[in-house]
C-alpha positions in Angstrom: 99.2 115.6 115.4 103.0 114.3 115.2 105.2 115.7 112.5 105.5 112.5 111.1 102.0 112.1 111.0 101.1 114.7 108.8 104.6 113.8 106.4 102.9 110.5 105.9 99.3 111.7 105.7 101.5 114.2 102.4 102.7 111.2 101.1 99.3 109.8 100.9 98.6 112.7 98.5 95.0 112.7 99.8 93.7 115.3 97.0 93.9 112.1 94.5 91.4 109.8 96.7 88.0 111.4 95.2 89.3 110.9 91.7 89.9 107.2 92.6 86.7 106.5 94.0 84.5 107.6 91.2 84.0 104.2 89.1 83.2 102.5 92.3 80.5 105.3 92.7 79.0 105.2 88.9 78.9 101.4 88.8 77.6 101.2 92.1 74.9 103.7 90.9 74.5 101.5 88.1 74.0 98.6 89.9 71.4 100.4 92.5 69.2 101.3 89.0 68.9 97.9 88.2 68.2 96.5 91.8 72.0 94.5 92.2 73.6 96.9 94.9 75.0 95.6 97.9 76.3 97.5 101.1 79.2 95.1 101.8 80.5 94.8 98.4 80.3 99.1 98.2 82.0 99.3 101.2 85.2 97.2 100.3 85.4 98.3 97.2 85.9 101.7 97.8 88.1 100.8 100.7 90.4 98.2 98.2 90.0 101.0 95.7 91.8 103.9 98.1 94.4 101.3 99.4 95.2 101.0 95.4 95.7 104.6 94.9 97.5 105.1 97.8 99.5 102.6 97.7 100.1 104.2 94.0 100.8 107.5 95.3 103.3 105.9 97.6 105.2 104.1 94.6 105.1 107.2 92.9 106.7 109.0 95.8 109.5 106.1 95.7 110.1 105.9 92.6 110.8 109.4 90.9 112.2 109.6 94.4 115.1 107.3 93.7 115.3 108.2 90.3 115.8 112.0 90.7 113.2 112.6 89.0 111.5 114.8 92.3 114.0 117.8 91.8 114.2 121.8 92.7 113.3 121.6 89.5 109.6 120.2 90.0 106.0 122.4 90.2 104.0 120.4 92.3 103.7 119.9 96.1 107.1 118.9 97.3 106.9 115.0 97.7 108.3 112.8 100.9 111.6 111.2 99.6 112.0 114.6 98.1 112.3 116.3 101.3 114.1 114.0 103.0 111.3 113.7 105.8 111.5 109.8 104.7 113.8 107.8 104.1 113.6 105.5 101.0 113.9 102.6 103.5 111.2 103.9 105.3 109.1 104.2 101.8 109.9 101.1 100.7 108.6 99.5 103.9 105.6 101.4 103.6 104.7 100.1 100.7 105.3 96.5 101.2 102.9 96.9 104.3 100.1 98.8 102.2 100.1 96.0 99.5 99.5 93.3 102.4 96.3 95.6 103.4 95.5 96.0 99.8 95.5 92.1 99.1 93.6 91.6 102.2 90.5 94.2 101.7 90.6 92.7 97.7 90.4 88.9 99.3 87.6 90.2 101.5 85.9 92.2 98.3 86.0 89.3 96.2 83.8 87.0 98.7 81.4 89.3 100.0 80.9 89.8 95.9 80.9 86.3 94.7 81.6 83.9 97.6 82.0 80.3 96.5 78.7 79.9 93.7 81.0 82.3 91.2 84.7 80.8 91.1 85.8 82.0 88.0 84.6 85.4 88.4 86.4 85.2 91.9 89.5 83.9 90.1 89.0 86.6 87.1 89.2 89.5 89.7 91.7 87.9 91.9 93.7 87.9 88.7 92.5 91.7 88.1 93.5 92.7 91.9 97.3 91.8 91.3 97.3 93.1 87.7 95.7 96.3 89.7 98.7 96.3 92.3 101.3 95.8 89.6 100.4 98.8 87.7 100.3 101.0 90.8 104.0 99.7 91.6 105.1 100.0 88.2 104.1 102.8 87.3 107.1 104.7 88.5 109.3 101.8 90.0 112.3 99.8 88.3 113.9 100.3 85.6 111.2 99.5 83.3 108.6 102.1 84.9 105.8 102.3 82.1 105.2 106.0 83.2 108.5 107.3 82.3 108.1 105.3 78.7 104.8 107.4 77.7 102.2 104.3 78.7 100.4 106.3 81.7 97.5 107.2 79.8 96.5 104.7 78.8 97.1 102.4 81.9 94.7 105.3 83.4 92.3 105.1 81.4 92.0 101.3 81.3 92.3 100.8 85.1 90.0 104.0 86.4 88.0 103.7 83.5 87.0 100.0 82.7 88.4 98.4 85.6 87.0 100.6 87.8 83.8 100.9 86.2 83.1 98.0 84.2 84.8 95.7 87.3 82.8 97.4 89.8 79.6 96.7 88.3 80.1 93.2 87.5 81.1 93.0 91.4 77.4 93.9 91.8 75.5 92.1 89.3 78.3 88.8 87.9 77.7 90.0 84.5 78.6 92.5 82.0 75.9 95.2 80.8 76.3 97.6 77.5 74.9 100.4 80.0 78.4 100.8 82.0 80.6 101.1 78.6 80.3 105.1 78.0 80.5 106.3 81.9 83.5 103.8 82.0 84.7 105.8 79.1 84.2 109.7 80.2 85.4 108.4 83.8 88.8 106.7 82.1 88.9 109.5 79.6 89.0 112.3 82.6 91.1 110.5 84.5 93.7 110.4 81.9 93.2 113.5 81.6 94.1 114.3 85.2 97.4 112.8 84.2 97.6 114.7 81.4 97.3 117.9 83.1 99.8 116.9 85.3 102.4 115.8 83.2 102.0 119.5 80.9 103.0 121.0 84.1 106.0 118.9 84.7 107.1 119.0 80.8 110.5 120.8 81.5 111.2 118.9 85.1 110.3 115.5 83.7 112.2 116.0 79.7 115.5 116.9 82.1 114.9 113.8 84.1 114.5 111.7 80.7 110.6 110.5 82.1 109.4 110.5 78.7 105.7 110.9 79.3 103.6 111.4 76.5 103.6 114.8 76.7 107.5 115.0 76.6 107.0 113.0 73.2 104.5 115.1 72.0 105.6 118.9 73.1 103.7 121.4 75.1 101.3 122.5 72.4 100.3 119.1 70.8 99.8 118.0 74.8 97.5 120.5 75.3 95.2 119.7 72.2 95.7 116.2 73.4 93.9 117.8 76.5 91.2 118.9 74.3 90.6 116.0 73.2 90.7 113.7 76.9 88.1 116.5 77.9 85.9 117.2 74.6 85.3 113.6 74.6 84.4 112.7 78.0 81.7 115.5 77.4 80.2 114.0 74.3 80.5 110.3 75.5 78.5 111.2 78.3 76.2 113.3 77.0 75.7 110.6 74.1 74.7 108.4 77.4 72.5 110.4 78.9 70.7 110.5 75.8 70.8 107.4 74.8 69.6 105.9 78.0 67.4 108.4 79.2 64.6 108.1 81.5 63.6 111.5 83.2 65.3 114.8 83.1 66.9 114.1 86.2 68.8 111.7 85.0 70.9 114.9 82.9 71.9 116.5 86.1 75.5 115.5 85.4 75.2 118.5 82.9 75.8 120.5 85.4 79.6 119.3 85.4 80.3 120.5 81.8 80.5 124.2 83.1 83.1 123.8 85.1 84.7 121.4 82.5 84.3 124.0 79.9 86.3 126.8 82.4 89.1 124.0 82.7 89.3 123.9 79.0 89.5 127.8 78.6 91.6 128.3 81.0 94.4 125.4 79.5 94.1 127.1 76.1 94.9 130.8 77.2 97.8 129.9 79.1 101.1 128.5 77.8 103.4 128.6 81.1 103.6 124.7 82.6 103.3 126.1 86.2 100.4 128.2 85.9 98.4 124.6 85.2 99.0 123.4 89.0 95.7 124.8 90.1 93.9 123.2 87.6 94.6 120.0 88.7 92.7 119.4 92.2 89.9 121.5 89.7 89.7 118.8 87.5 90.1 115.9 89.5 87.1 117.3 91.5 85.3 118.1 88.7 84.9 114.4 87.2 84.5 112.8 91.0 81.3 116.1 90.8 80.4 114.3 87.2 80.5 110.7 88.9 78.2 112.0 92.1 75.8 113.8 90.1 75.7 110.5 87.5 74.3 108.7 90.6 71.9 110.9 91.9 70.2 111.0 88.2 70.2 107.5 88.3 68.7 107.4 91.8 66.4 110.3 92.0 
């Protein structure tokens, strides 16, 4: 494979595509249960859902790029702009091509789901699908970048929690159901989380850089009960659901996830050196896209 090949596939930061991908997989479990799932409308929306996060990644990429936030300083996998194997030019083109794709595959989503008997559903996600683009770009990019004003979590947890979740659903069935709230919750809630961890190992590089994440606001020690808390209620939310809804023990093999959730959460409170978290990310991110699988096999088994 080229070189510049493999510095784009980098960019893509393909570690973060299973996180992305696990709403679309509980409400499309969810939809399956109740006898609403659809091939086509899976398909695209896992496909409009990657595009998202990568074009996310890529903005990302640009935009502590240009900032200087993406230092010597930083813990993490050295980023593109970064290394000077791309050019911001070459970013910003990059991104301008991926949100074409991305508006295309959510056009394409949006009919195979609703076609022309459900307009103002259609225009309700249309409207959802550039609100979703926005807050990828945004995130990061311009001067008024809601990630370096302490707003990422809770962007995550709306968009990867209810939009993901919640959205995906009514995608399959063109109406809301009080069974997707709490897995729209624990998926939003570990996904924030994912953030979280992040952002306690880039305290020092991001406080220099004046990104004032949460956890820059907060300190070190408060993020990490903060952590606690992202991860210790995920666990009871879902395990309130599988109660709450079950049907067969099978549906509680989800369970399975806590143990490894559990290890996460010992692990975060022994240590107090930012850089010895870095591991624990890809863990976690893992671990809830685990949760999400195992949430639709219970359903489906």
């Amino acid at each position: 494979m080229p070189k510049k090949y493999k510095i784009w596939l980098s960019a893509f930061r393909l570690r973060t595509l299973p996180l992305s991908i696990s709403g679309i997989i509980v409400a499309a479990s969810l939809a399956a249960y109740n006898g609403l799932f659809n091939w086509m409308v899976f398909v695209l929306a896992i496909l409009t859902t990657l595009s998202l996060q990568v074009l996310s990644n890529l903005a990302n990429d640009y935009g502590d790029g240009v900032k200087g936030t993406d230092n010597h300083e930083r813990i993490g996998p050295q980023r593109a702009l970064q290394s000077g194997d791309i050019s911001p030019e070459e970013m910003f083109d990059a991104i301008k091509v991926n949100i074409l794709i991305t508006i295309g595959l959510a056009f394409f989503l949006i009919m195979a789901a609703f076609g022309t008997n459900h307009f103002l559903l259609a225009m309700l996600f249309f409207g959802i699908g550039l609100l979703s683009i926005y807050a990828a770009i945004k995130y990061t990019i311009g001067k008024n970048a809601y990630g370096y004003r302490g707003l990422g979590d809770l962007f995550v947890f709306v968009f990867f929690g209810f939009v993901s979740v919640v959205g995906g659903y009514v995608l399959f069935s063109k109406e809301l159901d009080h069974i997707v709230f709490l897995p729209a919750c624990t998926i939003g809630l570990l996904s924030a989380a994912v953030l979280n961890l992040n952002n306690l190992r880039d305290i020092n590089s991001d406080r220099n850089a004046n990104k004032n994440t949460l956890i820059v606001k907060m300190g070190f020690e408060k993020g990490k009960k903060y952590h606690y808390f992202l991860v210790g209620s995920a666990i009871v939310l879902s395990a309130l659901y599988g109660i709450l809804y079950y049907t067969s023990i099978f549906n509680l093999i989800y369970f399975i996830a806590y143990i490894p959730l559990v290890k996460h959460l010992i692990f975060v409170y022994k240590n107090s050196e930012p850089k010895l978290l870095d591991p624990e990310l890809k863990k976690l991110a893992l671990t809830t896209f685990l949760l999400s699988v195992l949430l639709a096999i219970g359903h489906l088994i």
